[in-house]
N, C-alpha and C positions, 0 to 999 in steps of 0.2 A: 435446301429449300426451306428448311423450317428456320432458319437465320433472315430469312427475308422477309422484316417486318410486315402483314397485314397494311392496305392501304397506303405502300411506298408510293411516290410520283420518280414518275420519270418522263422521256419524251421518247419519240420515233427518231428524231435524230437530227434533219435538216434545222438549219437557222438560216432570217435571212440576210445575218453580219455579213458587212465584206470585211471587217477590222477582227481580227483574228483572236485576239486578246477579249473584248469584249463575248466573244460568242464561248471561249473556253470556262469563264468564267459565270456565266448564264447559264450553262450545263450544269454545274458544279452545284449549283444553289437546288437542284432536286435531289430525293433522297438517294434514286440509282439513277445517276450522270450517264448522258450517253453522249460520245464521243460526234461532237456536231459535224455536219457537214454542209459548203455553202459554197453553194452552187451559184448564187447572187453574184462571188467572186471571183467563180470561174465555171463554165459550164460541165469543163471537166468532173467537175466532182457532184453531177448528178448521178443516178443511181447506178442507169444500166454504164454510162462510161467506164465511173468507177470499178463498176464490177467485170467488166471486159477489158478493164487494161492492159496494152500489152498484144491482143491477139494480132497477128496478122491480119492484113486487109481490113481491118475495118475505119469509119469512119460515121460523125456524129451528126444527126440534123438534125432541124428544128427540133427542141424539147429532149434534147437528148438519146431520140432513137435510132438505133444502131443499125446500118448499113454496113454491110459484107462484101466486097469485092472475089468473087469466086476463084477467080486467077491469081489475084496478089497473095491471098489465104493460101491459096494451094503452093505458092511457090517458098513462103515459110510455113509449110504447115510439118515438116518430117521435124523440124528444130525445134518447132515451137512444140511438139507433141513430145519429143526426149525430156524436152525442160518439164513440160508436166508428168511424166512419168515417173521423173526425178522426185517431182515433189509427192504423189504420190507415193511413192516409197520410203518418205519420211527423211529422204534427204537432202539438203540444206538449199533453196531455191527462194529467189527473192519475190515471192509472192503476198508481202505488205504491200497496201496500195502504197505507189510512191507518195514524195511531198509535193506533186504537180497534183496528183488524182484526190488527195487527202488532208490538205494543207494542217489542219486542226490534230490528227491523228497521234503525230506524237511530241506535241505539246501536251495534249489529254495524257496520253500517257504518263508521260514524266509526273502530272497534277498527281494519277491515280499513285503512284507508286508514293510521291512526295507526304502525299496525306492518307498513306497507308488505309486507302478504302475496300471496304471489304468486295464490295458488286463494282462493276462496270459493265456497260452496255454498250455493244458495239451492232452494226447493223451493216448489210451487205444484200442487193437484190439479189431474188431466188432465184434458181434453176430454170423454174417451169417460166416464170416473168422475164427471166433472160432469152430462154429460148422463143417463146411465142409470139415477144415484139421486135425481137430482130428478123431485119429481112437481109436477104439477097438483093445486088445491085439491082436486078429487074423488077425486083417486088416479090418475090417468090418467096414463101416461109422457106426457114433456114432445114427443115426435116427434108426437103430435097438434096441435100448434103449431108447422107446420116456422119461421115467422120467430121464434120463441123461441126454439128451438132451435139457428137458426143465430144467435142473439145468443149465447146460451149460449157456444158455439165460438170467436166472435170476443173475447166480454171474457176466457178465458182467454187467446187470443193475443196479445191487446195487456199483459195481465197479466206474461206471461210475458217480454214482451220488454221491458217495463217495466223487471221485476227486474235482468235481463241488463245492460240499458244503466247501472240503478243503481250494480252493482260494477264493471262496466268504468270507469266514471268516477271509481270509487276507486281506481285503478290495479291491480286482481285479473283475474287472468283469471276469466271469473265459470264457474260450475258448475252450470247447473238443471235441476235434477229436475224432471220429472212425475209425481204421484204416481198410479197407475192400480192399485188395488186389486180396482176391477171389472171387470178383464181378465179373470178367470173366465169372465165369460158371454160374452164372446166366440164369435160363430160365421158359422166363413166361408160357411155356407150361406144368412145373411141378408144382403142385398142392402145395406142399410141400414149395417150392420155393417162391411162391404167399403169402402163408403165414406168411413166415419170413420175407420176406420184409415189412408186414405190423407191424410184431411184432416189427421192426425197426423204423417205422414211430412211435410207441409208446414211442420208447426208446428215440427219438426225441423230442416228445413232453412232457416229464417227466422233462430232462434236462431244458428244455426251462421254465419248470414251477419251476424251480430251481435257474432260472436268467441266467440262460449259454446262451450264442452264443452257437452251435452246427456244427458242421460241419465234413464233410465227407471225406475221402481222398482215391482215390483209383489210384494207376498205371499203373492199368493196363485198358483196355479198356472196354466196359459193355454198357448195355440197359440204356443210359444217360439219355433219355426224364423219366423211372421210378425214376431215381434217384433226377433229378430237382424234380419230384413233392410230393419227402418227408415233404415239408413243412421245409428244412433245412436251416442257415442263411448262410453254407460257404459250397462251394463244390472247393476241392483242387485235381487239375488234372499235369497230365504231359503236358506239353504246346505241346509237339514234336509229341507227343502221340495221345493225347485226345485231345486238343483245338478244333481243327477243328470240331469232331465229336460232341462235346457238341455244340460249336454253330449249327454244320448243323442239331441240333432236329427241331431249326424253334419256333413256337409257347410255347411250356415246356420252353426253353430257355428266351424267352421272358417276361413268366408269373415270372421264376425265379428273374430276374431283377426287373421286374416292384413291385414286395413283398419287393425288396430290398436286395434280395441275392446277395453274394460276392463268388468273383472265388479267389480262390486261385491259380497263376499262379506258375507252377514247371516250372520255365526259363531252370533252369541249369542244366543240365543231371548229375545222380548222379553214371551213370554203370561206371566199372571203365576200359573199355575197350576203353571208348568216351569222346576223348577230345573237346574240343571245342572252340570257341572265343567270347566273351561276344557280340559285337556289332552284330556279324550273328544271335547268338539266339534271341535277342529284335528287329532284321529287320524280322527273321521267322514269333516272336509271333505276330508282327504288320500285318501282309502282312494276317495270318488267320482268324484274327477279320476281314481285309474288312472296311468296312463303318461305320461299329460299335465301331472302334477301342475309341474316346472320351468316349461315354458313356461305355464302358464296363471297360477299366482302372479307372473311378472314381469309379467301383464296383471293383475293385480286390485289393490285397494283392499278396506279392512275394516269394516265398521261391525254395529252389532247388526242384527238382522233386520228390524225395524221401530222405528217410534218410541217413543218412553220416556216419553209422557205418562200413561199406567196405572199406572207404575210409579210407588214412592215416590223422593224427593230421596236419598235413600241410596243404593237402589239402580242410580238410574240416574251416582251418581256411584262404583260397584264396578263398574257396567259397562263403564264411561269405562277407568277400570284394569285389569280386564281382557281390553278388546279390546287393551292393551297388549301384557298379555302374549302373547296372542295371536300378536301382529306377530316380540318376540321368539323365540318358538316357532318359526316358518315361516320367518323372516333366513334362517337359514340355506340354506335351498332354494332359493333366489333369488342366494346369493353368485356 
């Protein structure tokens, strides 16, 4: 972590290229590149798809949300549960997303290795995100299936450490995100809930025994103080959003820091209904830190708020630019 310049940019990950070339190369031009993904050119390669490839029974609607067929599941589920077993046990199962699910992935690759980069960032929806939005053909949350559920769990862990081992073999120290948008409903008064969050903590600390940095990203709002005390290296929020709420935890906030945890700051609003002007959002994100603002920018990293697949190829390459400016904006607070 202490090799990771102060005030790097990077992104969440999505672009909205369907020209392949063009979006590896847009990645490339932030300080920690993150392997894009562009769902614009296939819907495959939005989040939860991605991250469920492969399972039995399932199937994709509008927006990407994932539908279970309970009988189809069940009639590969004994095969599809040895393959993960397999890979949990560390050995050798094809759990890279493929070139259908990931088109970009390793082409990115081959860049990191080519240009001997030290970071890379890869990104993969989370656990709890995975489980909470998929249903059952009738609508049913998928927790009325606990062995699907716990298949669920496991193909993102092997997913995830998949990725991980992918870039460390290119010589990068790897970078990955779990994407957890559905931390919203989080609630520590269901039992259930309690549990997946620790199951996360694990999935945390696996990575990290892998070599990854590990980090978290969510947009929408959530029980911060549990999230700081995942033991994570990066938590990526919406500045406009969530800044303030993360710092005012108080203490969680603090302990995160003082481990050495990095905020990933979402400066730049990515809804496409909100414009904005660069120097307001880095006088907002100043004016939330407070007193803290010194030490807490030498812990952060920069990237927009969320991903750039909504947005057009234009704008997601003014936004590239202006998380630049950005960065030189705040230099100096960090000298």
């Amino acid at each position: 972590m202490r090799s990771l310049p102060p005030l790097a940019t990077t992104s969440i990950g999505s672009l909205p290229h369907t020209q392949l070339e063009l979006a590896v190369q847009l990645a490339l031009r932030l300080d920690v590149p993150a392997a894009p993904q562009l769902p614009a050119f296939d819907r495959a390669e939005l989040m939860i798809p991605q991250a469920l490839e492969g399972l039995p029974g399932a199937r994709w609607e509008e927006g990407g949300v994932a539908v279970i067929d309970p009988a189809a599941w069940r009639a590969g589920a004994q095969a599809f549960g040895d393959r993960l077993a397999a890979g949990l046990a560390g050995r050798d199962e094809p759990f890279l997303p493929s070139p259908t699910s990931w088109r970009a992935l390793r082409p990115f690759l081959w860049e990191v290795e080519e240009r001997r980069l030290p970071f890379a960032k890869v990104q993969l929806a989370g656990p709890l995100t995975v489980r909470w939005t998929a249903r059952l053909a009738d609508g049913a949350p998928v927790e009325q299936e606990p062995e699907l559920e716990r298949q669920l769990f496991q193909l993102v862990f092997v997913r995830a450490l998949a990725l991980a081992r992918a870039v460390k073999e290119r010589g990068a120290t790897p970078i990955v995100f779990l994407d957890e948008p559905a931390l919203y409903a989080w609630d520590r008064r269901r039992a259930l809930h309690v549990v997946q969050l620790q199951e996360l903590r694990m999935l945390v600390l696996a990575l990290q025994k892998e070599g990854a940095l590990v980090g978290l990203h969510s947009c929408s709002n959530t029980d911060w103080a549990s999230v700081l005390e995942l033991g994570l290296d990066l938590v990526g929020v919406d500045a406009g959003l969530s800044l303030g709420a993360v710092v005012g935890t108080g203490a969680p906030f603090q302990r995160f820091l003082a481990r050495g945890g990095r905020l990933v700051l979402g400066l730049l609003p990515t809804n496409t209904t909100v414009d904005y002007v660069v120097q307001e959002r880095v006088s907002a994100t100043l004016e939330r830190l407070g007193d803290q603002v010194r030490p807490v920018l030498r812990q952060s990293l920069l990237s927009p708020a969320c991903g750039l697949a909504m947005r057009t190829v234009f704008e997601a390459d003014r936004l590239h630019e202006d998380l630049t400016i950005c960065k030189r904006l705040l230099a100096p607070l960090v000298g």
